[in-house]
Every structure is written in C-alpha cells, then in structure tokens.
C-alpha positions in Angstrom: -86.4 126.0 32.5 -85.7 129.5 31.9 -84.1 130.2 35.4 -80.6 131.3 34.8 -79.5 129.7 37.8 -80.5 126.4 36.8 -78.6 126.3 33.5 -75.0 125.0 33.8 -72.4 127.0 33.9 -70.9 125.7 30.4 -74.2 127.4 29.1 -74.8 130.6 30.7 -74.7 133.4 28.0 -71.2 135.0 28.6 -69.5 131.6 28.2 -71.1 130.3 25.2 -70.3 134.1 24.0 -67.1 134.2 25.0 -66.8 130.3 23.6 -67.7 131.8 19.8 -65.4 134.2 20.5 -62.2 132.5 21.1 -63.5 129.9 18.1 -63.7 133.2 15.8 -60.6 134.3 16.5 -58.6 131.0 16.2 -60.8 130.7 12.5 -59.7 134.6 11.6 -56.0 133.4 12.3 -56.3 130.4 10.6 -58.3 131.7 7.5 -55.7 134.6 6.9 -52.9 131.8 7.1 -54.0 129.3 4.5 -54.5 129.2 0.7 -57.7 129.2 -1.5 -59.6 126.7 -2.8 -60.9 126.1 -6.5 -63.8 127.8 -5.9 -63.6 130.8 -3.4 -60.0 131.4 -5.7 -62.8 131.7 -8.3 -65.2 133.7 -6.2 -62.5 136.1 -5.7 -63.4 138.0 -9.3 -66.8 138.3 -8.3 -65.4 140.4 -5.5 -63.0 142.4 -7.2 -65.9 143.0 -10.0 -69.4 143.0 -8.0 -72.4 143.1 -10.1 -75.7 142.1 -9.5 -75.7 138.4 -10.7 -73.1 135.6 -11.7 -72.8 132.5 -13.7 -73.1 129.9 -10.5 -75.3 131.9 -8.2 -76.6 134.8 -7.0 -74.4 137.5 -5.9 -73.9 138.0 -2.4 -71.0 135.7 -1.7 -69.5 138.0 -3.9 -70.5 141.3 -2.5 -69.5 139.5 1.0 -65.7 139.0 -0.5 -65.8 143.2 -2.1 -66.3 143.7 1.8 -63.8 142.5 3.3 -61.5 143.4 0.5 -62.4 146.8 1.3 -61.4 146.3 4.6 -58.1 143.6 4.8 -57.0 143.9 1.0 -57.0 141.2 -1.4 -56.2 138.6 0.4 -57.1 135.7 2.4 -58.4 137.4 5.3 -60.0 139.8 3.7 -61.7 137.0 1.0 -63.0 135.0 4.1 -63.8 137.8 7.1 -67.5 138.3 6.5 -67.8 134.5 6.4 -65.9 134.4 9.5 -67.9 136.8 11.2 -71.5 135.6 9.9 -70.8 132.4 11.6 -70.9 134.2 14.9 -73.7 136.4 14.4 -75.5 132.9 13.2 -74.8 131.6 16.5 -76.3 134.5 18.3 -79.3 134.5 16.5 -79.5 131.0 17.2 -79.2 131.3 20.3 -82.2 134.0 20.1 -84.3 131.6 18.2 -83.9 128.7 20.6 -84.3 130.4 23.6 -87.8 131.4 22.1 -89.2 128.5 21.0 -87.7 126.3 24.0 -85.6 127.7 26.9 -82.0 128.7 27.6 -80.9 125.0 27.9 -81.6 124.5 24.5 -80.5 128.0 23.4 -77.4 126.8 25.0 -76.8 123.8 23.4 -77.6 124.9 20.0 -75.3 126.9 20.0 -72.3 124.7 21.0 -73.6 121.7 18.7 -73.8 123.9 15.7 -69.9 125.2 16.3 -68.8 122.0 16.4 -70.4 120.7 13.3 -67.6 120.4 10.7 -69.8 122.7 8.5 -69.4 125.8 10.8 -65.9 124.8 12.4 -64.1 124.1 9.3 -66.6 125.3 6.6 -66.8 129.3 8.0 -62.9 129.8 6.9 -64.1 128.9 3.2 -65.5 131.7 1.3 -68.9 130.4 -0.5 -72.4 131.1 -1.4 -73.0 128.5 1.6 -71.9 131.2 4.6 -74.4 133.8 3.8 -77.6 131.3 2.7 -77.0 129.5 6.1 -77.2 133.2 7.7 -80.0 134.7 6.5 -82.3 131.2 6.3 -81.5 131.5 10.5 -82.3 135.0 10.2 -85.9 134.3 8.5 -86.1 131.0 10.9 -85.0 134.0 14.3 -88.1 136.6 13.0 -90.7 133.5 12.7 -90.0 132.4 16.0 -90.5 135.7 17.7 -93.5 135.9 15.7 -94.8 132.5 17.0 -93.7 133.8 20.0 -95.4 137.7 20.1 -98.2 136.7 17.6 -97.3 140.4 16.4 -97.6 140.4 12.5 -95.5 142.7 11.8 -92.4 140.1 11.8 -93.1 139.4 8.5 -92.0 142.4 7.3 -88.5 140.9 8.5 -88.9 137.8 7.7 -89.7 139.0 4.2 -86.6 140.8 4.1 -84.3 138.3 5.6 -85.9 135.6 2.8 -85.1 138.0 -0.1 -81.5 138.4 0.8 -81.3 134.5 1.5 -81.7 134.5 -2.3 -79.5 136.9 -3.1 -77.4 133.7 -1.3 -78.4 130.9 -2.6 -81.7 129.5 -4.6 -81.9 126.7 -2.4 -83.7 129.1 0.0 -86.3 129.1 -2.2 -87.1 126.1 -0.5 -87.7 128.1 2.7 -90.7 129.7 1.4 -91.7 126.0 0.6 -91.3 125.5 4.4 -93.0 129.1 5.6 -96.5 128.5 3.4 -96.5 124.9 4.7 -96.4 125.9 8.4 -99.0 128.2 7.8 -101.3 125.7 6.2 -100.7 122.8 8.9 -100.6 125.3 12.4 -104.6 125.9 12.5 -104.3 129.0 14.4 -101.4 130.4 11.3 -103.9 130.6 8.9 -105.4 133.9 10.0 -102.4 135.2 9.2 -103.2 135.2 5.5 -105.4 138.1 5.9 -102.5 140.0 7.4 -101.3 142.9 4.9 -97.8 142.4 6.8 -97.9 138.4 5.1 -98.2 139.6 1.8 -96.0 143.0 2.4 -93.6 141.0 3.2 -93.5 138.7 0.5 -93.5 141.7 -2.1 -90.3 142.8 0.4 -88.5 139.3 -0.1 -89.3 139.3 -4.3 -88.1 143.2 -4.2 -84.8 142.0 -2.4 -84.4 139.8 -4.8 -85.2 141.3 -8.1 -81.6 142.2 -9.1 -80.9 138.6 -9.6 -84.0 138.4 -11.8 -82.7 141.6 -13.7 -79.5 140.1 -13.9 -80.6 137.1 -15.6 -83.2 138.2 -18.0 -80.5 140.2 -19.3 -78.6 137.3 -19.7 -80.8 134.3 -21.3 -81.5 133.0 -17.7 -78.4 131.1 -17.6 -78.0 131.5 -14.0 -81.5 130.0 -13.0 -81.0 127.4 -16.4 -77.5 126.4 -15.2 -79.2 125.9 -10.8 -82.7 124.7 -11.8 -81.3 122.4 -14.6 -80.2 119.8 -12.0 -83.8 119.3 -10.8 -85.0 116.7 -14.0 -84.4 113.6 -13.2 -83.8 111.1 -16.7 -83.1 107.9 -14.0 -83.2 106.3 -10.6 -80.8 104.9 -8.7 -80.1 103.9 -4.6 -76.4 104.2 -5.0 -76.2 108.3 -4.1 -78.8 107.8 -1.2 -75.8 106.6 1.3 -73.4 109.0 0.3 -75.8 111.7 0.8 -76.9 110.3 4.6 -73.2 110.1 5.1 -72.2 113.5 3.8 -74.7 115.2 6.4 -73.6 112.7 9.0 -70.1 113.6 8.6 -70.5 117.5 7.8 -73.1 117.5 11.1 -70.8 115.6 13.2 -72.0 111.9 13.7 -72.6 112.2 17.3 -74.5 115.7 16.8 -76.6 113.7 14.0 -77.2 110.6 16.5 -78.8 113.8 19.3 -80.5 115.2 15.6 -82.1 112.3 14.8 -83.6 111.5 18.2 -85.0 115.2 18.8 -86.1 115.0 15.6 -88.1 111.7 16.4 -89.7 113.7 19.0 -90.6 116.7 17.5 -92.2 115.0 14.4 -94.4 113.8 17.1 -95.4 117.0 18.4 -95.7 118.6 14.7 -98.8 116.1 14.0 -100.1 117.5 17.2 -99.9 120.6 15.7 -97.7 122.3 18.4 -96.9 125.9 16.8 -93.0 125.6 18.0 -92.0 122.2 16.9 -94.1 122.7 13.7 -91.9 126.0 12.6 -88.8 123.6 12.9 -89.8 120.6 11.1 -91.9 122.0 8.4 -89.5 125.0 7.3 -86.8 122.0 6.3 -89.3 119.4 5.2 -89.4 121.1 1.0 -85.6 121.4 1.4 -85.1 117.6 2.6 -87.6 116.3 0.5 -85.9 117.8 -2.6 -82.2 116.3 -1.4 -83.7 113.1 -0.6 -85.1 112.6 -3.9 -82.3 114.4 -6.3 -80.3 111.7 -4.2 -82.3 109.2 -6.1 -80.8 110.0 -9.4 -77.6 112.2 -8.8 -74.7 112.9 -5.9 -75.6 115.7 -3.4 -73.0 117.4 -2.8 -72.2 117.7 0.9 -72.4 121.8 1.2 -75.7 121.5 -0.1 -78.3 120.8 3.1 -76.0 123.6 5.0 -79.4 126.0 5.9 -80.8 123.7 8.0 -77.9 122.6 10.0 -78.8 125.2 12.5 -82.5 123.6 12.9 -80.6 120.4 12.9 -78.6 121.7 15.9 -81.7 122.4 17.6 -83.0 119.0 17.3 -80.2 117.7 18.9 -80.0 120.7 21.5 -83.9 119.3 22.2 -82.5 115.8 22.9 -80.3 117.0 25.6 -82.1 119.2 27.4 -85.6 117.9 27.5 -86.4 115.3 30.8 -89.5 113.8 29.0 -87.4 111.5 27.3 -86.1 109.9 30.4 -85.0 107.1 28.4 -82.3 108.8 27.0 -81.0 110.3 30.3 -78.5 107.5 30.5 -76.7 108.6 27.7 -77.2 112.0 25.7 -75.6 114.1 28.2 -72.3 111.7 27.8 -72.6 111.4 24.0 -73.0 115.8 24.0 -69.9 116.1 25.6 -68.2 113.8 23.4 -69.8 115.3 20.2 -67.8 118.9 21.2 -64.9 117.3 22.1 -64.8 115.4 19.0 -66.1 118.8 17.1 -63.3 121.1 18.7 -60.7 118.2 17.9 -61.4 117.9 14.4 -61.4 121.0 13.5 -58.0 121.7 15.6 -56.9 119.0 13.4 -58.0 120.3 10.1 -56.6 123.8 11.1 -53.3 122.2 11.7 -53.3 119.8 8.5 -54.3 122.7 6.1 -51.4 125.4 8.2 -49.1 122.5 7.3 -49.8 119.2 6.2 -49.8 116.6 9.1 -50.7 113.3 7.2 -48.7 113.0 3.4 -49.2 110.7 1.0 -53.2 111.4 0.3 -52.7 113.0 -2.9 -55.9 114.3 -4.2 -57.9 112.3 -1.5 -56.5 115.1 1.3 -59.7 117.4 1.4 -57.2 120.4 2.0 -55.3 119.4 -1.2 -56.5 122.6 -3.5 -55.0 124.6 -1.0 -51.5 123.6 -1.6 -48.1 125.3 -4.0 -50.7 127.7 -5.2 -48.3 130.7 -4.5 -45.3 128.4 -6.0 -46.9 127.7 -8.7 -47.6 131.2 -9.9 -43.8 132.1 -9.2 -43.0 129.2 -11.7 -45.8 130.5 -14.2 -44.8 134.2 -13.8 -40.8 133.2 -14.3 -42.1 131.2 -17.9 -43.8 134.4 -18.8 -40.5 136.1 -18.5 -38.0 133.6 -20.5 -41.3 132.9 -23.1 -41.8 136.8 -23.8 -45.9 136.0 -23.1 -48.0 138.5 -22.6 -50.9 136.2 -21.3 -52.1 132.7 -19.3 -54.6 131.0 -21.1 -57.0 128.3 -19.1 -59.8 126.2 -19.6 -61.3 125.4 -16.1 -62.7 128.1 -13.7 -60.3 126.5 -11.1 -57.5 127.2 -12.8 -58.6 130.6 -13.6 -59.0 131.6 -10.5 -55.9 130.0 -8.9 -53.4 131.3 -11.1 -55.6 135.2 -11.5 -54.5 135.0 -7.8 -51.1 133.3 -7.4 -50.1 136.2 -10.5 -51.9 139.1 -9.3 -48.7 141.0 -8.1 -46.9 140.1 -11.3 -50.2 141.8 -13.2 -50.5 138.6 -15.7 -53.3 138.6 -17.5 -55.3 135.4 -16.8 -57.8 134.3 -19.3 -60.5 131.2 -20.0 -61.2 130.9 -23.1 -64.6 128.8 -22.7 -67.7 129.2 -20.5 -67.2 132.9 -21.1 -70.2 134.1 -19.6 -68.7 133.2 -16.4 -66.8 136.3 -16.4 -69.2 138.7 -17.6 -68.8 141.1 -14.7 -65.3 141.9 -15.2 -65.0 145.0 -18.3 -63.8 144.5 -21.6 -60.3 145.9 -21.1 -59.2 143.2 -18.8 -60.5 140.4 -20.9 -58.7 141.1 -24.4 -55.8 138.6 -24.7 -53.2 139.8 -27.3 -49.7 139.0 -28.4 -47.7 136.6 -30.7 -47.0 133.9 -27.8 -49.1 133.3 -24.6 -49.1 130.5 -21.6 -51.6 127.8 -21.5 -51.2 126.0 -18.1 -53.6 123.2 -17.2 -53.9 119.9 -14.8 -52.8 116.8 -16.5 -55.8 115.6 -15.8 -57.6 117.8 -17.4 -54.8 118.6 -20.7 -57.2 120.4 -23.9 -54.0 121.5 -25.6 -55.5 120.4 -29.3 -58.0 122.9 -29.0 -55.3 125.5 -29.3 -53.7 124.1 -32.8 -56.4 125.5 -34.7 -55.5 128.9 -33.7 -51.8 128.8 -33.4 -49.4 127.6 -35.5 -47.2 126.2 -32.5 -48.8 124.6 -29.2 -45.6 122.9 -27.3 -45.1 121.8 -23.7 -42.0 123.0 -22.3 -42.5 121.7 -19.1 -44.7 120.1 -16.1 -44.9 121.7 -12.8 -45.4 119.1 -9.7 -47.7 120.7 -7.2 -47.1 119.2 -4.0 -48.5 118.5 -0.7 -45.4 119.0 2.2 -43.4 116.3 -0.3 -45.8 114.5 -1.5 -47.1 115.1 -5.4 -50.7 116.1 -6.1 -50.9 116.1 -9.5 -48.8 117.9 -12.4 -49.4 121.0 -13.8 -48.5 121.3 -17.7 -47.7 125.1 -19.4 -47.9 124.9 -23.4 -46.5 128.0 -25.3 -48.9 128.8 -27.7 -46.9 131.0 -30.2 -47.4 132.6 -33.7 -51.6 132.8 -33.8 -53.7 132.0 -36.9 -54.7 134.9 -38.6 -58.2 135.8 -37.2 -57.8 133.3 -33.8 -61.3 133.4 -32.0 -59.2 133.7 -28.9 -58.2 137.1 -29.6 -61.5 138.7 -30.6 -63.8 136.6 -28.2 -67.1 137.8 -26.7 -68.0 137.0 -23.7 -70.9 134.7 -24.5 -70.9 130.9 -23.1 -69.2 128.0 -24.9 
C-alpha cells in the first residue's frame, strides 16, 4: 500500500501539495478582502496588546494576530495570515501522521477530506483560538504516531511541547492529555513507557509551556479558568441540544465526509478493543473530548467551533473508509460518495467566498452566517462624522462586539473606543488608552441590545440622535443606535473606572 505507483494520481504528494497550495492562496486573497467578525474584531486588541493571558482564553490566538500584524499591518490579512498558513502546515503534518499509522492512500485522503470540511475551508480565514488548538492537538497527535511508529521515547519530549502550546490555544486540549494517559493504559505494550524519564520530561515540558497562562490567572482571581471551566456544572438535563450538536459537526465536517467518518470510525472501534496500537492512538486521544461534548450537550448548546481538534482524526476515519479493501462492502459506494464530498467541499466554500466578497443571497438578515461582516467600515465613517458635529472625545459600548468593531472601523480617525463593563476584558491594553474624558461622548449600541439607562445615572443628558441601518448588499440587518451622553455627573464611575470585571 505504500508503493507510490499504486496511489492515484489525485493523491501523489506534489498534487495534494500543490492542491493546499492553490486553496491557500485563494483563502489569503479572500481573507485580506472581507470584514471581521464580532470576535476576531475583538481578538484584534489582544494582538495590538499581547500579554500572557486574556479574559476568554489563553493567549496565542492573540500572539498569532501580533504576528502577522508585524508582518501585513493592521489589517485583515495580517489579523488572519498565521491562521491561513497553520491550516496548511496542519495538512502536511496530517499527511505525516497518516501515512505513519496507515499508508499513503490514507495520508492522501486525509488530507483532501480535512480541506474540504467547512471548518478548514471556510473556518481558516477567521482569526480564533480554534486555528492554533486544531494545530498543535495534530502536532501532539503527528509526534505520537512516529512514536508508535519508532518505539523511540524520546517523542515525548515533543509531544510534551506540542501539548503545552495547544494550551496556550485552547483548554479544550486539556482533553488531549485525557486521551494520551488513556492510550497508555488500554495499549498493553504502552505501559512500559511510564518508566520512561522522556514520559514524565515531557509532561513537566507541556505544564512549563503552559505556566504563563497559570501566572496570568493567579494574578488575576482565576477568571480566565472560572469564566472556561464554569460551563462544565450541569444544574439540568435535557435531549433538545443533543441534535443540534450531531448536526453542527455534520454540517462543519461536511455530511458526506461525516457519512466516510462514521463508517471508518465503526471499524476502527473494532480494532481499538483488539488493542491494535494505530487504531487505538486515534480513537482513544478524542474519546475524553467527545465524551465531554456529548454530555455538556445534555444540558447546554455546543457551539459548533467547539469539537474542531479532532476534525483532523475525524478526517482520518473517513480517509480509512476509502482506502481500506477489507470493507468490501462498501466498495460500491465510498469511492463515489469521496468524490462528491470534495466537490461539494470546494463548492461550498467557493460559495461562501463569493457570498461574504459580496453578498449573493439578500434578504437573510441576521440568519446570513456572514452577516457580522457587513457596513462595518460605513459604520465607523457614520460614527466618526457624529464625533465631529457632537464635539465627543469618546465611543462608549457595552458589548465586546461592539468594541471591537467600531475600535477597528475608527482606528484611522484615532477615536477612543471604550466598554464600560466586563472591564477585565481589556486588562492588557495600558492605562493611558483606557481613560475616557470629556463633557460629551458617543454611546453606540445594537437595538437589540440598547442599555442607554444605565448611562442617566452618570450624565445629566443621554439622547438618541439617530439610528444607523447596517445593511447586507440592500437588505437591513439590524439598526445601530448612537446616544450623546453629554454634561457627566460629578464623580461618574465612567471616568475614573478600573479595570476590574462588572
């Protein structure tokens, strides 16, 4: 099976490379081309402030972003490059890993089912915490293999490594260490390995990696771990998430690429009870992290970004499907449903390329999934022109959204942007950019999400002087409302507020 000549032509090496090239390249065009969402828009200060932990999660996404603003500037390309890129060096290692534990058939088709998941082919041009846990958990998953493969302890030391920075990522990859001691325990001939000094070196190496983020957060009343962890009690039960969640990883996977998942996986459950070392690494490295989902479906929504690490071990199931003839029964029809899962992989996300450049469908409103994209830019042109006739020296939001939108769209106007709750979220950026001042200031809000009476406390005047439409091509998404807040209360909290949560 490893005989170049016998693997298709569609999956020698330079084609799938060259493949991930031209993908790259189309996602670098597009990701320079489009606007931000709520959250990378968000993610955006971590960049332009790095420090060694944040509010939501740990800190690389943000380190990722001061990259390639160093590089591009401060803007879109340079917000999304890294995450661009580390969805090509993902599929190399991928590639690596597969090839290792199978042969180049499924190395081969890992690779191209994981590109045309709607994670990687639409997901990579977003800048979030997702890009680099998804990485660096296939990084970890890439040094286990070749040390299932070489038997040479020394691997560890790597796969330590590659776990600490996976949690400089994300906590869910917590969950791969879950996953690592449970494959030790079930593979008989693993469990020598605990007398390895590499095994324990590199766990020390992984909890070194990541001790910034425990610095970080003992200095600040754990709220990063309290804010993560927080969502794990459960205070009820209910089926009604369990679908949604199925669906999410369905839909995120691509449903024909989950079909090939599901039947791969069928077979290599089988030879994990057997005990086979390759299979096992697979299935028990995502059984924690699935187990977790399944049940926090039980009693609350998963969101669909959330099971990204293992996609590329969900690839490989469905690589396995393809390629393997001991499941003759299926020869009928995987290799047609493989073919129709890329084609229906590359289309899609040509589609959503196209709909987020310039809006092909109108008329969704909020339910277009590109929707926090749009009139960003407008927007602050509007804002910044109120600034002007209103004589305000400062924006005033109360939604991290928000914030980050408008500290974007008003970045070359220098506009001070400012949220005056959840403070703690911006606890990386220094004291001299967060000191609002002035007699009248801006507060500019969705209508849905309007907490103008909060302000009458602390100013003597709070009046809307208009509503800003943002719009989708000509269709309206929602309205955005700007108060002038003018002539402040003696001793208003919101100019002499410490950046402490609310």
């Amino acid at each position: 099976m490893n005989d170049r000549a016998a693997v298709p032509w569609y999956l020698q090496p330079v084609n799938l490379a060259l493949f991930v090239i031209v993908l790259t390249v189309v996602r670098l065009s597009v990701a320079g081309s489009i606007g931000l969402v709520e959250d990378e828009a968000y993610y955006r200060l971590w960049g332009l402030y790095p420090a060694l932990g944040y509010y939501d999660h740990p800190p690389m996404v943000g380190w990722w972003i001061w990259l390639g603003q160093a590089i591009f500037g401060d803007n879109p390309l340079g917000l999304r490059f890294v995450g661009v890129i580390s969805a090509a060096a993902g599929s190399l290692f991928l590639w690596r890993t597969a090839f290792v534990l199978f042969d180049m058939r499924v190395a081969g088709w890992s690779v191209l089912f994981l590109n045309v998941t709607l994670l990687v082919g639409v997901g990579a041009l977003i800048a979030t915490p997702d890009a680099p846990s998804v990485l660096f958990w296939g990084l970890a998953l890439w040094s286990l293999a070749e040390l299932n493969r070489s038997q040479n302890p020394n691997w560890w030391l790597l796969v330590g490594v590659f776990a600490g920075f996976g949690l400089l990522s994300k906590y869910s990859v917590f969950f791969l260490g879950a996953g690592i001691l449970l494959w030790l325990l079930w593979v008989p001939q693993n469990r020598r390995y605990f007398l390895a000094w590499q095994l324990w070196v590199g766990g020390a190496l992984a909890l070194l990696v990541f001790s910034p983020v425990l610095w970080w957060n003992a200095d600040n009343e754990w709220i990063s771990f309290t804010k993560q962890f927080g969502r794990v009690v459960a205070t009820h039960y209910t089926l009604k998430y369990i679908g949604e969640y199925v669906g999410a990883v369905a839909g995120l996977l691509n449903p024909l690429v989950f079909i090939l998942a599901l039947v791969g996986a069928v077979v290599l459950i089988k030879k994990t009870w057997a005990r086979e070392p390759a299979a096992s690494l697979l299935v028990t490295t995502i059984l924690p992290f699935l187990v977790y989902l399944t049940l926090h479906s039980l009693h609350s929504r998963v969101q669909g970004n959330w099971p990204a690490p293992i996609y590329p071990t969900l690839a490989i199931f469905a690589a396995y499907t393809v390629s393997l003839p001991q499941v003759a029964i299926l020869n009928s029809w995987r290799g047609k449903v493989a073919a129709a899962a890329v084609a229906l992989g590359v289309f899609a996300a040509g589609f959503v390329y196209l709909h987020a450049l310039s809006p092909v469908v109108e008329g969704l409103a909020r339910k277009d999934p590109t929707h926090q994209l749009r009139y960003w830019s407008e927007i602050g042109e509007k804002v910044a022109a109120l600034t002007d006739d209103e004589t305000a020296t400062w924006v005033l939001t109360t939604s991290y959204g928000m914030t980050g939108q408008l500290s974007n769209a008003l970045k070359r106007q220098r506009i001070g942007v400012y949220q005056v709750n959840e403070r703690l979220r911006y606890k990386m950026m220094p004291p001299q950019v967060q000191q609002p001042a002035g007699n009248t200031m801006l507060y500019v809000v969705e209508e849905r999400r309007d907490q103008a009476d909060r302000f009458r406390s602390q100013f003597n005047r709070v009046e809307l002087i208009t509503e800003i439409p943002r719009l989708s091509g000509n269709s309206r998404i929602e309205g955005i409302r700007v108060y002038k807040l003018s002539d402040p209360v003696a001793g208003s909290a919101i100019l002499s507020q410490s950046p402490k949560t609310e």
